[in-house]
C-alpha positions as CSV (number, residue, x, y, z in Angstrom):
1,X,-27.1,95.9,-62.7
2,X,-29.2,93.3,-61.6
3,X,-26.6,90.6,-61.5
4,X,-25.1,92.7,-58.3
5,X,-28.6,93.5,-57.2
6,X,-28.7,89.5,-57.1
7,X,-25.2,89.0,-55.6
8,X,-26.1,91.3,-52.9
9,X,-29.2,88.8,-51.9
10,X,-27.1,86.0,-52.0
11,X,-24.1,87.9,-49.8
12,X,-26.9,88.5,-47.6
13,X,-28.3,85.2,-47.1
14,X,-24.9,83.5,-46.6
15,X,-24.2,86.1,-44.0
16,X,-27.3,85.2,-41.5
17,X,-26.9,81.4,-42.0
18,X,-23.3,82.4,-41.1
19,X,-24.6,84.4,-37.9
20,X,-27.2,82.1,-37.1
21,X,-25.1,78.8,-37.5
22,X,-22.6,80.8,-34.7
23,X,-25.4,81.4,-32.3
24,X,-26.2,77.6,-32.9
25,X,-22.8,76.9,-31.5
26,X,-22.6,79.0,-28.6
27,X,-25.7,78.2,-27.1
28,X,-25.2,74.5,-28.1
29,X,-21.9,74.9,-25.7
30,X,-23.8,77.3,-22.9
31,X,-21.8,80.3,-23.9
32,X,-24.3,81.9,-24.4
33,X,-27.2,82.7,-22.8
34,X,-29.7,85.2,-23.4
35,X,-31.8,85.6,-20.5
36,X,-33.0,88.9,-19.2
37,X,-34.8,87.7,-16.0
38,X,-33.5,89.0,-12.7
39,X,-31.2,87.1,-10.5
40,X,-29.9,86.6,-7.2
41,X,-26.1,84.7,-6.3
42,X,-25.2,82.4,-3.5
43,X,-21.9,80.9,-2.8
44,X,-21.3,76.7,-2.7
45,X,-18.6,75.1,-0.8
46,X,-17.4,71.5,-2.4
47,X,-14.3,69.3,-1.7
48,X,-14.5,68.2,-5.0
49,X,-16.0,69.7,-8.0
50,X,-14.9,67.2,-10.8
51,X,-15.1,68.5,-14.0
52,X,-17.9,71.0,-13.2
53,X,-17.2,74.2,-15.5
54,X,-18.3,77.4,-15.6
55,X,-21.9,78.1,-17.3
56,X,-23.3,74.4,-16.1
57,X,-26.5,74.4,-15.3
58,X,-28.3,74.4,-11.8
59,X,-31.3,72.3,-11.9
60,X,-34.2,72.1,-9.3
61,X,-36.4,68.7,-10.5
62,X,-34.5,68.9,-13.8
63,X,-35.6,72.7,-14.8
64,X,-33.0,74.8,-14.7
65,X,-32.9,76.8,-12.3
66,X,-29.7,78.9,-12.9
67,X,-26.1,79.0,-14.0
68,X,-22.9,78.2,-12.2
69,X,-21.0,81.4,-12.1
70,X,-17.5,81.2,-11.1
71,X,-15.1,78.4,-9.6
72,X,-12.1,79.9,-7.6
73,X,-9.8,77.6,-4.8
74,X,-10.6,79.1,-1.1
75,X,-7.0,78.2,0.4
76,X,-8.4,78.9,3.4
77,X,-10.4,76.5,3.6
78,X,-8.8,74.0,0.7
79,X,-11.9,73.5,-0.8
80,X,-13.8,74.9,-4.3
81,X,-15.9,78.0,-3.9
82,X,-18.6,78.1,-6.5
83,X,-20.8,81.1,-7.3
84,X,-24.0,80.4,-8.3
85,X,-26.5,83.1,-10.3
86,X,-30.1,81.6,-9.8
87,X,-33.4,83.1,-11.4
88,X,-35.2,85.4,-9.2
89,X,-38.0,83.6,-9.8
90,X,-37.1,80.5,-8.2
91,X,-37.0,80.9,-4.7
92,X,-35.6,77.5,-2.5
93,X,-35.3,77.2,1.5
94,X,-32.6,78.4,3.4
95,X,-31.6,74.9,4.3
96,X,-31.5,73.4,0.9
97,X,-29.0,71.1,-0.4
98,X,-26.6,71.4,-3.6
99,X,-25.4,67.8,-5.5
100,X,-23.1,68.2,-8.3
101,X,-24.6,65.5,-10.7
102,X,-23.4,63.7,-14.5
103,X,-26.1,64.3,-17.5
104,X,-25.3,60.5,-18.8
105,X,-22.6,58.2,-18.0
106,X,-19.8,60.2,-19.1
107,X,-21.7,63.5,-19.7
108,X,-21.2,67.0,-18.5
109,X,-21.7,67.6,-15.2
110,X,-24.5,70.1,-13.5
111,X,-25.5,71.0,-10.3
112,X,-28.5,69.6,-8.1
113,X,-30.9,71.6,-5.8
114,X,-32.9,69.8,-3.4
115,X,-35.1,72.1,-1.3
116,X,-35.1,71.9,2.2
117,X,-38.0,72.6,4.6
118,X,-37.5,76.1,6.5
119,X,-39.3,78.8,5.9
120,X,-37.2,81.4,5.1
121,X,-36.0,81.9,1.3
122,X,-32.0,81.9,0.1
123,X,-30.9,85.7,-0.8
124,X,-28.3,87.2,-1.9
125,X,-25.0,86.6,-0.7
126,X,-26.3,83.6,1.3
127,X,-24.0,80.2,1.3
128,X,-25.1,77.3,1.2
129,X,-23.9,75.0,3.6
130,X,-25.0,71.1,2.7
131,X,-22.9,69.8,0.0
132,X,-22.1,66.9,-1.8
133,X,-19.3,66.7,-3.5
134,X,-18.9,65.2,-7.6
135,X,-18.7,61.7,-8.2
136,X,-15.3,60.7,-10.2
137,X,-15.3,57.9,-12.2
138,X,-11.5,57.1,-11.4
139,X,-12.1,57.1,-7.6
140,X,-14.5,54.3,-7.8
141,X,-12.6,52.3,-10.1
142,X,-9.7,52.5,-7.9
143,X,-11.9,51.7,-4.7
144,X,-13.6,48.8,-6.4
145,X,-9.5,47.5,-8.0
146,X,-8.0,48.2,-3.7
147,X,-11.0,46.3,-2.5
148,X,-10.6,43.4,-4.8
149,X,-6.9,43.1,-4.3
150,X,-7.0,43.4,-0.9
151,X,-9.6,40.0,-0.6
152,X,-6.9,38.1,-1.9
153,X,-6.6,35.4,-4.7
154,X,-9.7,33.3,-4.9
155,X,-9.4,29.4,-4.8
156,X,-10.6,27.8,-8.0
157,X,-13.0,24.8,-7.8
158,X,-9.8,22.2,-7.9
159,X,-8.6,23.5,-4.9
160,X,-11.5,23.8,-3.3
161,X,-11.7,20.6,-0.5
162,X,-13.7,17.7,-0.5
């Protein structure tokens, strides 16, 4: 009897690391997110959303702010729609700007909120209207590749005259 009152301990133990090594994971990879504070959504209009994914954060001076929602493709307008659910308890102007930014070099990618200067508050359902779009990596390097090619070979010093 008190080897299974034993083995019963140790199933138990085993099964909360188990259950708190999954909750590791999942908030680790903002699938989860347990917050009970109220919040309001506004909608975000980008040509380009680069990798931005679902669950990325929204940060206001680096504190997040809020989550992205949803991503859906407005063919009406050919660009990304993005959804935005932002704490109650952060309020930003009407005429605030969104950035979608990189945590690193190579890092995952999060949304920007620069606050504007009117006095009236976002709410609900509002869309916010200034934009800037992701920055891709491969974009660049192609720019900077065109604009070098298109300068032409360089002359080396032995060609150079005297």
């Amino acid at each position: 009897m008190e080897q299974s009152k034993n083995d019963v301990w140790v199933g138990l133990f085993v099964l909360l690391g188990g259950a708190s090594l999954l909750f590791l994971a999942l908030q680790s990879a903002n699938l989860l997110s347990l917050n009970f504070d109220s919040t309001y959504k506004v909608v975000a209009k980008f040509d380009n959303i680069g990798g931005l994914k679902p669950r990325a954060a929204v940060k206001g001076a680096g504190v997040v702010v809020g989550r992205v929602e949803s991503i859906t493709f407005d063919d009406k307008t050919y660009q990304a729609k993005v959804t935005l659910e932002m704490q109650s308890r952060y309020q930003f102007p009407k005429d605030s700007s969104l950035k979608i930014l990189t945590a690193g070099l190579l890092g995952e990618q999060y949304i920007g909120v620069e606050a504007g200067a009117e006095a009236q508050n976002l709410a609900a359902g509002d869309t916010i209207s200034q934009t800037q779009s992701a920055v891709v990596l491969e974009n660049l390097i192609s720019q900077f590749l065109y604009s070098k090619a298109a300068d032409g070979p360089e002359k080396t010093n032995s060609e150079a005259p005297k």
